[in-house]
N, C-alpha and C positions, 0 to 999 in steps of 0.2 A: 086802769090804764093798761092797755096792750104792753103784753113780757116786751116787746122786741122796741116798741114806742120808749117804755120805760126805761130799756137799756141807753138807748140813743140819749137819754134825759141826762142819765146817771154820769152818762160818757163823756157828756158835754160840759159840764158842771165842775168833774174833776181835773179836763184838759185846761180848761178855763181857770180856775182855780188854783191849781198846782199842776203845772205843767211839768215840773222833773220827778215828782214821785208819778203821775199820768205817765209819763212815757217811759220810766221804769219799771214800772204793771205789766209793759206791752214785752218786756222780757222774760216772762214769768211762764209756768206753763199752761196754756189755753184754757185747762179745766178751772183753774184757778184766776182768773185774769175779771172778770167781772163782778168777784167778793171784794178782790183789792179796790178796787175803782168805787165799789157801793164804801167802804172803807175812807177814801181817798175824798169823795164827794161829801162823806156824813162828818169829816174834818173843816173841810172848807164851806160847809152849810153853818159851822159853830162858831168859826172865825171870823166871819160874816157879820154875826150878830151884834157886834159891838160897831159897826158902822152903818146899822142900819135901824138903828133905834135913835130915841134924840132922849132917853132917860132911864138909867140903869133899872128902876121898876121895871121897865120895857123888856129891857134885856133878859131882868129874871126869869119873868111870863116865858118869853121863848125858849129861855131855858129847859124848865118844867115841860114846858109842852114837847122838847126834843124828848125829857128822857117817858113820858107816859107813850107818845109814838113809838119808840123805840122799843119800850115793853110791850104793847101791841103787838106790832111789828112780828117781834123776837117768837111771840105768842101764837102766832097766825092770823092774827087780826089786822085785813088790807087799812093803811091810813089812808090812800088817798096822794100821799106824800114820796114821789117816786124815792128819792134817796131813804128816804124812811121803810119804804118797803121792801128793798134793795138790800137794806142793811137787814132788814128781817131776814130775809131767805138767807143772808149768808150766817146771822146768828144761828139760824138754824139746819144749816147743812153744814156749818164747820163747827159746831157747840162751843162757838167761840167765847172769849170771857165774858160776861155781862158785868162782871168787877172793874172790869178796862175800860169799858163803854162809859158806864157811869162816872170815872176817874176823869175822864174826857171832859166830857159835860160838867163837873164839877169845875174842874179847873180855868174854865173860861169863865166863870164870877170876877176874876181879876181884871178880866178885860171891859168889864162895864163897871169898874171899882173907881178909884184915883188917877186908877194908869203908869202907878209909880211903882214899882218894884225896890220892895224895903232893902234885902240884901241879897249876900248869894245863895243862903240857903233856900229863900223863898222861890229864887229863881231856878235853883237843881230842881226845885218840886215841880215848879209849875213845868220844866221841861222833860221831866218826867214822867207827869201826867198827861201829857198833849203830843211832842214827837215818839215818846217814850212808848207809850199805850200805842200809837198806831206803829212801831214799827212790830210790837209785839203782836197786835192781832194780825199784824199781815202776817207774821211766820206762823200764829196758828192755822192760818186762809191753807200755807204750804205744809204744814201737818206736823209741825215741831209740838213738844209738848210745852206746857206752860211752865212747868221749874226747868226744862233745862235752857230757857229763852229769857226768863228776867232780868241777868247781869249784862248781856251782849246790846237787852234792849233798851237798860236804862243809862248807858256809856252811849249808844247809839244818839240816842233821842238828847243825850246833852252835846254831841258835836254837830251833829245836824241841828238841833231847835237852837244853839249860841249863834251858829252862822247864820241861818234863818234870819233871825230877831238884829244881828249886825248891820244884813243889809238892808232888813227891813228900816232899821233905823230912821233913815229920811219922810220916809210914808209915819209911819208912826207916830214921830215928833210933829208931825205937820196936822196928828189927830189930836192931839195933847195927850200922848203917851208914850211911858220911859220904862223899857224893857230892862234898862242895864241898872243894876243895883244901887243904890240909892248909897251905901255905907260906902261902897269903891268911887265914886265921885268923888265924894265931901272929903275922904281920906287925902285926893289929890288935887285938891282946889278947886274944884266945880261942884254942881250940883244937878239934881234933874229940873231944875227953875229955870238955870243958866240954857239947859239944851232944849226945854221949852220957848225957851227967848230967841230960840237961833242961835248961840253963839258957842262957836266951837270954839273951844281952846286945850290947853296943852295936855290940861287935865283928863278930858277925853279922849284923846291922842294914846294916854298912857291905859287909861281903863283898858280901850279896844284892844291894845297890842297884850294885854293879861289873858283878856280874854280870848283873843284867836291862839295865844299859848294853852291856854284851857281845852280848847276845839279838839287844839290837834293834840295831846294826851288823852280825850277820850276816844279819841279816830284812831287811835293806837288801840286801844284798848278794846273795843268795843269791832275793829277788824277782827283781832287775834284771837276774840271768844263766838265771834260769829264764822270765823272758820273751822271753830271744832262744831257746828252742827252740821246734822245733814244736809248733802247737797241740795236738794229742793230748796228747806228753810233760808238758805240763805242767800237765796234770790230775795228774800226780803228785804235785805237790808245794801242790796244795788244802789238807793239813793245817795248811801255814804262815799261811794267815788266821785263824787261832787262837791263832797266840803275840802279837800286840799284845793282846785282849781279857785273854787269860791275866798278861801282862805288867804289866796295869795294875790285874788283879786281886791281884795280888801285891803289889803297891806301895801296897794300902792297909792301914791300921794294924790292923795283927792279929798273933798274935802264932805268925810264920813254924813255931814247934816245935810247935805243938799246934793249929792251923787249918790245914785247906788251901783253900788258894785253887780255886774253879770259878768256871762263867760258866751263864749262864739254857741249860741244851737248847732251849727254842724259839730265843736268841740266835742260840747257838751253827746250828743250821739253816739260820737266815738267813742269818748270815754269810757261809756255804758255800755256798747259794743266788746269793747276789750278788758273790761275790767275783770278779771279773775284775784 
């Protein structure tokens, strides 16, 4: 496929896809702005995979087949598969982690699993391995190194993937799947059966508000150590001025299973605009 056909692919896919980390790319600097987006695209080709299969086999198979394109790819070997090839050139102009990649790909097995999420520990991992890993390979895209980017990225990727996975809440449950911990439910009279059923109650109510307390401790945290990198690096992690707006969109009275929470696009702009 034509370099410039195939960027138009990659670009389209990520805007589509995730439109707030896509138009947080577009703040980043030029030279770098098309590794995030291959990045950004090869996230939302994996998250995909669980809705577009109709049997976890299914989903394995795609699996497999991300990570041998992907070693391809990395290799110099065109797949054919614009984000797959996209994601090559950037493995290999930025010697980005192939540890992180693979982490990625692993951890979407739970999304063609039960769809239940046992407890919190399972869920630190899974968001760990999924917003966690891309926030990291994007600050390798901007030239951070890999130890001094682990702790900012895995504080990062659990306040942005809990907000994520909150508002996702509605689409999800409507898939027959339950992001939010399976132990914190039943601790407060509900279960993930109940929020398969539709039915929201008080016990829910109370999970989500632990959980947006969660959020914003690691948006604490994971600010204050992505301000001691370099200024480039932490253009990566631009997406996290969006989990307070989201945060507190959340938290008004609406009814979490069947609303999802957004924030205004021109807001949402600004905020990304001004955000230092």
């Amino acid at each position: 496929m034509h370099a410039a056909k195939l960027g138009d692919t990659v670009r389209r896919i990520a805007r589509e896809g995730d439109p707030d980390r896509a138009i947080a790319a577009l703040f980043a600097p030029r030279e770098s702005r098309a590794d995030l987006l291959a990045l950004i695209a090869f996230n939302v080709e994996l998250a995909r995979i669980a809705e577009q299969v109709s049997e976890p086999d299914l989903g394995a198979i795609r699996l497999q087949w991300w990570r041998e394109a992907v070693e391809r790819a990395g290799d110099g070997e065109p797949t054919g598969q614009p984000v797959a090839d996209a994601l090559g050139e950037a493995l290999r102009r930025r010697k980005l982690s192939r540890q992180r990649i693979d982490a990625m790909i692993d951890a979407r097995a739970f999304d063609l699993g039960t769809g239940i999420m046992s407890d919190k520990a399972a869920l630190e991992t899974y968001l760990r391995d999924t917003a966690g890993s891309l926030f990291a390979l994007s600050a390798e895209c901007l030239g951070a190194s890999r130890s001094s980017i682990e702790p900012a990225a895995a504080q990062a990727g659990l306040a942005y993937g809990l907000t994520g996975l909150m508002r996702a809440l509605p689409v999800h449950a409507a898939r027959r799947r339950v992001d939010l911990p399976a132990d914190a439910l039943r601790a407060r009279g509900t279960s993930p059966e109940e929020i398969l059923a539709g039915k929201t109650s008080q016990g829910l109510h109370e999970v989500l508000a632990e959980l947006r307390k969660d959020a914003r401790v690691a948006l604490g945290e994971a600010s204050g150590l992505a301000a001691k990198l370099d200024p480039p690096a932490q253009a990566a992690f631009l997406p996290l001025c969006l989990v307070e707006p989201y945060l507190a969109a959340l938290a008004k009275g609406r009814d979490p299973l069947h609303e999802r929470a957004g924030i205004n696009p021109l807001y949402r702009l600004w905020r990304m605009a001004t955000w230092d």
